[in-house]
C-alpha positions in Angstrom: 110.7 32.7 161.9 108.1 34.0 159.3 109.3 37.0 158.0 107.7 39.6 155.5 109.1 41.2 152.1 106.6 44.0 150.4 103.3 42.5 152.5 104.2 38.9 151.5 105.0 36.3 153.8 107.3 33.2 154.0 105.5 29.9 155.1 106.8 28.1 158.3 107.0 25.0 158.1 104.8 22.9 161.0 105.7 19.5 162.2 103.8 16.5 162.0 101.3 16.3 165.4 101.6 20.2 166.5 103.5 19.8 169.0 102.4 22.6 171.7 105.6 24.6 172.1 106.3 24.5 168.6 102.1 25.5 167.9 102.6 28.4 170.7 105.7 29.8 168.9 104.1 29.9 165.4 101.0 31.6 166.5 103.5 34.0 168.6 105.2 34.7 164.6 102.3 35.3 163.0 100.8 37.4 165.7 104.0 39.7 165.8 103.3 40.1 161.5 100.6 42.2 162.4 98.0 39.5 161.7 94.2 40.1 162.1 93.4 36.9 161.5 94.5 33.5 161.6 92.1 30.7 159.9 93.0 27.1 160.8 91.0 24.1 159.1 91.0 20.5 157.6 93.0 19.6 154.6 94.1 23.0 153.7 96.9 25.3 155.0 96.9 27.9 157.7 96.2 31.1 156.5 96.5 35.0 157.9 94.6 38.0 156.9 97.8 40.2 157.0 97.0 44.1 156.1 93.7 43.0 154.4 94.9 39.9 152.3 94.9 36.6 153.0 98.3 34.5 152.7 99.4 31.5 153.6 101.5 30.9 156.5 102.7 27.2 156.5 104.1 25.2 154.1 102.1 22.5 154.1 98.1 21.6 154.3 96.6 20.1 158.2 95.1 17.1 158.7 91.8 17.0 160.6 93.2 15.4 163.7 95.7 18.0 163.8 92.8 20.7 163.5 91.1 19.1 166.4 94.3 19.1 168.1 95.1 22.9 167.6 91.5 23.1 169.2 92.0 21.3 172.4 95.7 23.4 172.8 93.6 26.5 172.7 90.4 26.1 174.3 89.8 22.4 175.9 88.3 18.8 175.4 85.4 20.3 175.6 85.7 21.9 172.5 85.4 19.0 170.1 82.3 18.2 172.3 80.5 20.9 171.3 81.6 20.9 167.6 80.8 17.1 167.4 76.8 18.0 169.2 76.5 20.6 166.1 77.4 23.9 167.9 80.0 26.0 167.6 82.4 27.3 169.4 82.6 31.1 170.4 85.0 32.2 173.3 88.0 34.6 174.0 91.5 32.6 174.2 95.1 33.3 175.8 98.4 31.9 174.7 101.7 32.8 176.7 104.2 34.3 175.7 106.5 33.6 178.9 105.9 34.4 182.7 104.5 38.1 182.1 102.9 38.4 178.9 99.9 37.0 177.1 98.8 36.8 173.6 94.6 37.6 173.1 92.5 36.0 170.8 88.3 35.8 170.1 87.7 32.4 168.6 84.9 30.5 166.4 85.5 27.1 165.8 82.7 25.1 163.1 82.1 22.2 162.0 81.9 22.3 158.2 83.1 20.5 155.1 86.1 21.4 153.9 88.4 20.5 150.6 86.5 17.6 150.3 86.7 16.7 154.0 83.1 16.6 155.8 83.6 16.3 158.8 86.1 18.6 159.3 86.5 21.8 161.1 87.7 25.4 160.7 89.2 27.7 163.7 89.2 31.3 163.3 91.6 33.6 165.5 90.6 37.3 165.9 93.8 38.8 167.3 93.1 41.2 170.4 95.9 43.5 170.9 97.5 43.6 173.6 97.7 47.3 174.2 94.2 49.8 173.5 95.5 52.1 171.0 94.5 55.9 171.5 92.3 57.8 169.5 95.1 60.3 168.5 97.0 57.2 167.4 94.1 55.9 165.2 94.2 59.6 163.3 90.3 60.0 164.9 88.8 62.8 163.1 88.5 65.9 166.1 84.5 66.0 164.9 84.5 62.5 166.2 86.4 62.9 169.5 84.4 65.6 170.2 81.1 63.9 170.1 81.9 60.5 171.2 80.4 60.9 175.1 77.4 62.8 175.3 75.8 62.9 178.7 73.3 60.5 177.2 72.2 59.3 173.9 73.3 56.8 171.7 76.3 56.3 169.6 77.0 53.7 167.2 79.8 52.6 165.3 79.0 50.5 162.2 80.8 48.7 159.3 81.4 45.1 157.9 83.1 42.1 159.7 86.7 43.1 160.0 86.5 46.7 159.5 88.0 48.0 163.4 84.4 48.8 165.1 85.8 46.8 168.5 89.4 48.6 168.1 87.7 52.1 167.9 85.2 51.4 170.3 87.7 50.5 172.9 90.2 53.2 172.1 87.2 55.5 173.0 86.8 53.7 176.2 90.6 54.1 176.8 89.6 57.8 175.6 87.2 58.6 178.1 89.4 56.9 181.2 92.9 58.4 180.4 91.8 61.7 179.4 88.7 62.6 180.9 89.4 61.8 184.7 88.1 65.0 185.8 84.4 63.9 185.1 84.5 60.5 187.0 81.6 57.7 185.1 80.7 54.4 185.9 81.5 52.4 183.4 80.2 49.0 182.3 80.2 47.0 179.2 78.5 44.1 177.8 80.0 41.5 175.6 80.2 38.5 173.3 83.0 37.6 174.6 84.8 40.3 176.4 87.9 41.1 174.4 90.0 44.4 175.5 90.9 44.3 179.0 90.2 47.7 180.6 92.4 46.9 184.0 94.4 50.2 185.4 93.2 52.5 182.9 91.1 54.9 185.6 93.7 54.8 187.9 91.6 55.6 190.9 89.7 58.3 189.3 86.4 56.6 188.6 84.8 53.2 189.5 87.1 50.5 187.5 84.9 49.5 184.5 82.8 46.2 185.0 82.8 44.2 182.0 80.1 41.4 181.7 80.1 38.6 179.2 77.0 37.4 177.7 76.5 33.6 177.0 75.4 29.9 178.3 77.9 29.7 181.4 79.1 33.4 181.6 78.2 36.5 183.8 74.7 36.8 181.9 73.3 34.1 180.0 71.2 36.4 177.6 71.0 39.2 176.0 67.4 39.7 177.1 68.8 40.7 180.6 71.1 43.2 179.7 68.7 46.1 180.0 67.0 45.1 183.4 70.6 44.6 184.5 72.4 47.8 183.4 69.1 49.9 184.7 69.7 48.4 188.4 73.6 49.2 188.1 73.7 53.2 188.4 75.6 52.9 184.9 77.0 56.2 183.0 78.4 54.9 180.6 77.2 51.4 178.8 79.2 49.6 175.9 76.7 46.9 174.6 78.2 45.0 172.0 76.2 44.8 169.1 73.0 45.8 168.1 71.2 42.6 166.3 67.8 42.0 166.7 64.5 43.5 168.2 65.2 43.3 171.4 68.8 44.4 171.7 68.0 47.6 169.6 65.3 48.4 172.2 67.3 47.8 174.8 69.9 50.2 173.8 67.4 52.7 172.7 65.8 52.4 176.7 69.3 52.9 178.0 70.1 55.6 176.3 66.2 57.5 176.7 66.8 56.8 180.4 70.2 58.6 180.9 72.5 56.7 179.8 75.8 56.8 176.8 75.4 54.1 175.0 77.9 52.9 172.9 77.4 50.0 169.9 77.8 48.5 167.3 75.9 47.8 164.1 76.3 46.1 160.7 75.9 47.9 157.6 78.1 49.9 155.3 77.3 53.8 155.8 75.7 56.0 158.4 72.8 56.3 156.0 71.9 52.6 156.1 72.1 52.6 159.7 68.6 54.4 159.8 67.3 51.7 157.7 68.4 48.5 159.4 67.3 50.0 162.9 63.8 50.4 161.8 63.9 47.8 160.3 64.5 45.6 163.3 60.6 46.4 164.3 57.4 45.4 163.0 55.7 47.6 160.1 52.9 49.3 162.3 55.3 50.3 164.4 58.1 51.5 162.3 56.6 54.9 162.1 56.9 55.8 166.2 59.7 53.3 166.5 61.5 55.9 163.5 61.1 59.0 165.7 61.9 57.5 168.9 65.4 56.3 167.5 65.9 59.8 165.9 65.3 61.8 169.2 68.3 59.2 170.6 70.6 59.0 168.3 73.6 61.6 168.9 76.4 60.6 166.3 77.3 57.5 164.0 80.5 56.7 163.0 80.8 54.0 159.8 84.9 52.3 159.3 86.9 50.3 156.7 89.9 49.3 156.3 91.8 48.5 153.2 95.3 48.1 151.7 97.6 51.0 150.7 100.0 50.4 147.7 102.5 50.2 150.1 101.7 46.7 151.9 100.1 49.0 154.7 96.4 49.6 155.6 94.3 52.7 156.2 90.9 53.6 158.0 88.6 55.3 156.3 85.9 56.7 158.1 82.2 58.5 157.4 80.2 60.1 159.9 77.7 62.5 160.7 76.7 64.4 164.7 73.6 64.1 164.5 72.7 68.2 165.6 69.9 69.9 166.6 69.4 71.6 163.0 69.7 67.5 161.4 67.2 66.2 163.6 64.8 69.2 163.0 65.3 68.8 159.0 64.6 64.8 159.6 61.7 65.0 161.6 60.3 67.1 159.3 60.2 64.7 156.4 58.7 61.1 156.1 61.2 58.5 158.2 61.4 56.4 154.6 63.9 59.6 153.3 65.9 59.9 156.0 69.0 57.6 154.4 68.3 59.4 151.4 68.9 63.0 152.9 71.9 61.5 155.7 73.6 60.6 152.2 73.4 64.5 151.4 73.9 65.6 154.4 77.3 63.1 154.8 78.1 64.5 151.6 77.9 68.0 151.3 80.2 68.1 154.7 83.1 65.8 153.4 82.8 63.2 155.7 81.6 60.5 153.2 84.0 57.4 152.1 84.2 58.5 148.6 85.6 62.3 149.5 88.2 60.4 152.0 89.5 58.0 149.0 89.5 60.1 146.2 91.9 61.8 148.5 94.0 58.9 149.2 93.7 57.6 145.4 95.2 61.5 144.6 98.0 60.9 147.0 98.8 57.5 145.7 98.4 56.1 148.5 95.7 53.9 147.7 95.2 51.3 144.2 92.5 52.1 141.8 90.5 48.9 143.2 90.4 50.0 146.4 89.2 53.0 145.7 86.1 51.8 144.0 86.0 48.9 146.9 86.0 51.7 149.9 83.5 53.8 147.9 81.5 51.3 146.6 81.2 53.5 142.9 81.2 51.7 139.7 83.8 52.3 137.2 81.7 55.0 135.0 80.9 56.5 138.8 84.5 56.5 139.3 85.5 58.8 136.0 82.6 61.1 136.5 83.6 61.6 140.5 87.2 62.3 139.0 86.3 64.6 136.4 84.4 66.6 138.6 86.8 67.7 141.2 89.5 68.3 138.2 91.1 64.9 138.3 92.5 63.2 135.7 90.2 60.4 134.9 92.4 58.3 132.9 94.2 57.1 135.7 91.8 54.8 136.8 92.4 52.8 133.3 
């Protein structure tokens, strides 16, 4: 069994051909480690983003065949079809781990060169847990809770790759099932692929949620049919995966100007950026209405990362801000180009920015000097001056 001393972890070794009950069991151990991610690929070894670091979790490096192997145990033949026609391969994947329980896992499978190899291939894992964690459990600031289901409006979550947006999101799904049953919703998500299983969680005191993946073969081929689709459902409540392009940030805007709570997902670093990259999205004679029209929809965003603690652990650090009536009044008043500017301050002065949230940790010794300047993003001369200000003592950042 891999086994972990002070966040470090002992390599397994792997025989020769992966055989599948021998695969099954590994993935089971480095699942059980607490493993976000699990990156298999040609002529190098398996690796594991364990509490934010990557580590290698077999002694010994894969050939390609046993790459393309590892593929067809956990998807199909098909598999090395697709990745051999030059697309890759993007789907949600269950292992057992005996007669009752299953282990849950998003996976993206490419064709790339790798150490030297060029026609190789590298498999990424995305572990699903198997249980939604609550909100309480995930330390979810009350300010947050609060204002995560307005009657209508939209609400987005935001941050990098990696950083919890899908775990919060569905933790506020599991929120608004478990412990709001007195005000029934229909709820219905959309996603690429479906990952948390929302099964039992109403218990008969709302419509089960319907969840609906988009993709080539799936409940909805495109995201261009989202909108007409959630409009004809009688939705309440409307997870919609992520926020990319054009279309799907007018679609969510629609939903949410037409009744609805939408919930997604965005990627940039702060709530001040999100402004930015929605507008963005549009063309430049239309930025202006487009600007105001996301403003009167917006209720609240919500921006995550996670990093290490000296410990071997990892934290959530969060930055938000509601977007109130007095916010929206003070925005609309100014030109829609110094909006990030002024959500900075406004973040800010009420200590719910990043940088207030790890100074704290950094004062606790909780967290490393480098991941304080990685979660705030300040350069080292920022660093000292931050310090110095709030009566720190500046030389312990070195």
């Amino acid at each position: 069994m891999l086994e972990a001393h002070k966040g470090q972890v002992d390599p397994l070794p792997l025989s020769l051909g992966l055989p599948w009950e021998e695969f099954r069991q590994f993935v089971a151990a480095i699942y059980k480690l607490g493993a976000s991610d699990i990156k298999i690929q040609s002529n190098d070894y398996v690796w594991a983003d364990i509490n934010r670091r990557w580590q290698p979790v077999t002694s010994r490096r894969l050939e390609t065949q046993e790459v393309e192997r590892a593929l067809m145990l956990l998807v199909d033949q098909s598999a090395l079809g697709l990745i051999n026609g030059g697309q890759p391969v993007d789907d949600r994947v269950e292992i057992p781990l005996d007669s009752r329980n299953l282990l849950e896992f998003r996976i993206n499978a490419t064709g790339s060169m790798v150490a030297g190899v060029r026609e190789g291939i590298t498999v990424t894992l995305r572990a699903i847990p198997s249980a939604i964690p609550s909100l309480e459990r995930l330390g979810i600031e009350a300010e947050i809770v609060e204002n995560f289901f307005p009657r209508y409006g939209l609400i987005l979550v935001v941050g990098t790759t990696g950083s919890g947006k899908s775990t919060l999101l569905a933790s506020s799904l599991r929120h608004r099932l478990v412990e709001r049953r007195h005000d029934p919703m229909a709820i219905g998500t959309y996603e690429d692929p479906i990952e948390y299983g929302l099964k039992g969680l109403a218990q008969g005191s709302m419509p089960e949620p319907t969840q609906v993946a988009i993709g080539s073969g799936r409940h909805i081929r495109d995201w261009d049919r989202v909108g007409p689709n959630a409009m004809r459902r009688r939705l309440d409540v409307i997870w919609m995966g992520e926020i990319r392009d054009i279309e799907s940030a007018r679609t969510g805007l629609e939903l949410a100007r037409t009744g609805h709570a939408v919930v997604s997902t965005l990627h940039v670093d702060t709530p001040a950026e999100a402004f930015d990259r929605l507008i963005k999205f549009f063309p430049r004679d239309s930025q202006e209405s487009e600007a105001y029209a996301i403003l009167s929809q917006i209720r609240m965003i919500v921006a995550q990362k996670l990093a290490r603690t000296t410990d071997g652990g990892k934290i959530a650090f969060r930055s938000w801000i509601v977007l109130d009536r007095e916010t929206k009044q003070q925005m609309a008043q100014q030109d829609f180009s110094r909006w990030s500017g002024y959500v900075r301050e406004i973040v800010r002065a009420r200590g719910s920015d990043f940088d207030s949230a790890a100074y704290q940790a950094f004062a606790r010794q909780q967290i490393s000097v480098e991941t304080f300047r990685e979660v705030s993003g300040m350069t080292p001369a920022e660093m000292r001056a931050y310090v110095q200000e709030r009566g720190g003592d500046a030389s312990a950042l070195g």
